[in-house]
N, C-alpha and C positions, 0 to 999 in steps of 0.2 A: 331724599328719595320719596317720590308721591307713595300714596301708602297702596296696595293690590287691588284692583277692584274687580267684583265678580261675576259672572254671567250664567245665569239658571238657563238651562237648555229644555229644548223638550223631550227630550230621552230623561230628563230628570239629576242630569249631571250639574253640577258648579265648577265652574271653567273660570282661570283666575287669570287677569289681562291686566296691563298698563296698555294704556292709550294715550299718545300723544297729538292734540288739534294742531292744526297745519292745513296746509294748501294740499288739495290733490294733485294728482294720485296718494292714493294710503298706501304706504310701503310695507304689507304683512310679514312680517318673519316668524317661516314655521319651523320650529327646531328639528331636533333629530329623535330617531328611538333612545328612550329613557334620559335623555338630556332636557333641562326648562329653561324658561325666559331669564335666567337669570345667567346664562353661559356666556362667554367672551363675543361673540357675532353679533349678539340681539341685542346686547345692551351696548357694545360699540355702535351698533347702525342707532339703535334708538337714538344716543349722541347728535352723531353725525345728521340725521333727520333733523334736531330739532332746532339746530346750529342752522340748517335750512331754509329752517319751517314747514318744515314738510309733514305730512301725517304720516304716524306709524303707528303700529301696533304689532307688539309680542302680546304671548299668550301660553299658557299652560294645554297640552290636551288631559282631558283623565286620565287618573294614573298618573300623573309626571307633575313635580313641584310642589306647588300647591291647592292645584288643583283635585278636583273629590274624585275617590274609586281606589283602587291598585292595579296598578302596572297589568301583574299578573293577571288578569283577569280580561283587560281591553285588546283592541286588535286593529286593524288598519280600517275597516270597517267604519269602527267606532269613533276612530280619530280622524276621518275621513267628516264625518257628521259634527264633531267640533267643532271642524275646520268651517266645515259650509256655516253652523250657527254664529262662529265668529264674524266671519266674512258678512253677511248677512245683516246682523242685529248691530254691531259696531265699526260697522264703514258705510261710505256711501259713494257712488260715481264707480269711478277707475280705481282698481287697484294692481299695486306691484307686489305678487308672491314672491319673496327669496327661502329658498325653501335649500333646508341643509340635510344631506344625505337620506332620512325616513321622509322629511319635510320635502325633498324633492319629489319624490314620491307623492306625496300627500297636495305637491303644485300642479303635477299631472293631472290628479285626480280634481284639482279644483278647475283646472283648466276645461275637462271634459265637461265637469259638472255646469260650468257657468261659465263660458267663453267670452261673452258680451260684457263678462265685467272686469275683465285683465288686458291691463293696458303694456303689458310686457312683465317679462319673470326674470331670474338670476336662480340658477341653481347649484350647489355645493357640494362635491361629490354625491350626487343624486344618486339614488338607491330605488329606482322603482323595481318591483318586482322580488324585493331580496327574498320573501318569504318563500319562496318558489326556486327561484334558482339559485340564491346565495346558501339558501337553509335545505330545504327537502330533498335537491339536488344534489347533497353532501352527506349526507345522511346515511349513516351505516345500515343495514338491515337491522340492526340491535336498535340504535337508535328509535327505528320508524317502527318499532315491534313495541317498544319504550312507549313511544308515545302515545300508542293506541291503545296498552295496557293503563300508564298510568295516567295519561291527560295529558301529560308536561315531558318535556325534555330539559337539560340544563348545558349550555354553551358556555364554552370558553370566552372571554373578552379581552384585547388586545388593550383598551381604553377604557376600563369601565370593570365591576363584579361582574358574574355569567350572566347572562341572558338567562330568563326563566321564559321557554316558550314551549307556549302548550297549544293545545290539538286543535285548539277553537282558532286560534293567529294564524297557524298553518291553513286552517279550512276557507278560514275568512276571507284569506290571501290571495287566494286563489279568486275569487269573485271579483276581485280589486285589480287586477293584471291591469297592463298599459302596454305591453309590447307585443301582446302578441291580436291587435286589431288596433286599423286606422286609428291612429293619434295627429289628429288637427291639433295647431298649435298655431291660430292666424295673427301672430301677433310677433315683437323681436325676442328673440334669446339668447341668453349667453347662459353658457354652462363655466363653471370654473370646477376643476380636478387637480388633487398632487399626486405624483408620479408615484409618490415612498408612502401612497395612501395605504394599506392593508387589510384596511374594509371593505375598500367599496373601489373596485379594478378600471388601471382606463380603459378594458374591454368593454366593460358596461357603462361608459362614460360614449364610446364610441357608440356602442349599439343603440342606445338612445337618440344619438346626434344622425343616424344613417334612417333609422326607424322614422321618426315623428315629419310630418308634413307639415314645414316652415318656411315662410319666403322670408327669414332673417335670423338664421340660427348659427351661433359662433361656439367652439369648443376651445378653450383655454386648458392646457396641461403646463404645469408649475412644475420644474423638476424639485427633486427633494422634499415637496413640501408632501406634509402627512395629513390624516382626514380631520384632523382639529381648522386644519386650515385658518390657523388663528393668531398667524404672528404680523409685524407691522405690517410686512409687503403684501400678504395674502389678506390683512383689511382693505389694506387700499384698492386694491385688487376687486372685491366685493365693491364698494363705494364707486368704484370707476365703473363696473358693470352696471350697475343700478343707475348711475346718470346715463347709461347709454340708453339705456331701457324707457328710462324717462324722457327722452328725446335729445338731452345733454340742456335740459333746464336747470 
């Protein structure tokens, strides 16, 4: 395994990436909240990419892997501006975002930011907006009393230890929305979703797909499959989207 190599930002972060040379499009994979480059999707597509020859690139946001900061402390914001310095400093031409349930989110956000340089995306139970409607939306009065007194709240996790989120991720969040104003998306999509997901609902899987203004956007629901979305059928699954995207090169 090549060994991590690192990327200084100008926010003053170290952002820790494998990058694989290949043909464009660069196929970026952005993980999920509190998950790294190192999870079952990214370093299967890395595989599959370089069996290709295709360019890719995984990537750490701060806070997460190995890359510098804590969790605690970043926000969608924050990893929002990762994302653009990755994209940026270690790609060039077209690129293909597959962005997994935060990272879906976070392809949105790449998408607004820089349209001219997404030559199509793949998303994994996508989760844009969660801070807002998944999180504050749910939110007891004690909770949202919680969080104003002490900065932080602490969530339950279905997949993972609690969620540590605090007042700054909820704030931040909110600045980052994607559904509720014009979402251009001039380019192809597919969305992949599992039905027995528990994170991330096919309502918001829908609302996504009815919302964003696409002249080539496909929604795939997988019965049974969960938000790991990471067994053989549900790779292949990702791999076939992504050659769509690519134009079936």
């Amino acid at each position: 395994m090549p060994a991590t190599s690192f990327l200084e930002t100008a926010q003053g972060r170290r952002i820790a990436y494998h990058k694989s040379e290949g043909q464009g499009p660069c196929v970026v994979f952005l993980g999920g909240l509190k998950s790294d480059m190192e999870g079952t999707k990214a370093v299967h597509l890395e595989a599959w990419a370089r069996a290709r020859g295709q360019a890719f690139l995984r990537f750490d946001y701060s806070g997460h892997g190995e890359s510098s900061g804590r969790f605690e402390d970043g926000c969608i914001g924050d990893w929002h501006e990762d994302t653009l310095e990755a994209v940026a400093k270690l790609t060039e031409g077209e690129i293909v975002p597959v962005g997994s349930s935060m990272g879906g989110w976070q392809s949105l956000l790449l998408a607004r930011a820089m349209p001219e340089r997404i030559k199509g995306m793949v998303t994994i139970a996508a989760a844009p907006d969660f801070t807002e409607d998944g999180w504050w939306a749910n939110f007891t009065e004690a909770q949202k009393a919680d969080l104003d007194a002490r900065g932080y709240v602490e969530l339950p996790s279905d997949y993972m230890e609690p969620y540590y989120v605090s007042k700054r991720m909820v704030e931040d969040g909110r600045s980052q929305l994607v559904l509720r104003a014009p979402l251009k998306l001039p380019f192809k999509v597919r969305c992949l979703q599992g039905t027995a997901d528990t994170a991330v609902s096919t309502e918001t899987a829908v609302r996504l797909l009815e919302h964003a203004d696409c002249p080539d956007m496909r929604l795939s629901l997988v019965k049974d499959a969960d938000h790991r979305f990471s067994d053989e059928a549900c790779l292949k699954m990702i791999e076939d989207a992504v050659l769509e995207v690519l134009g079936g090169s």
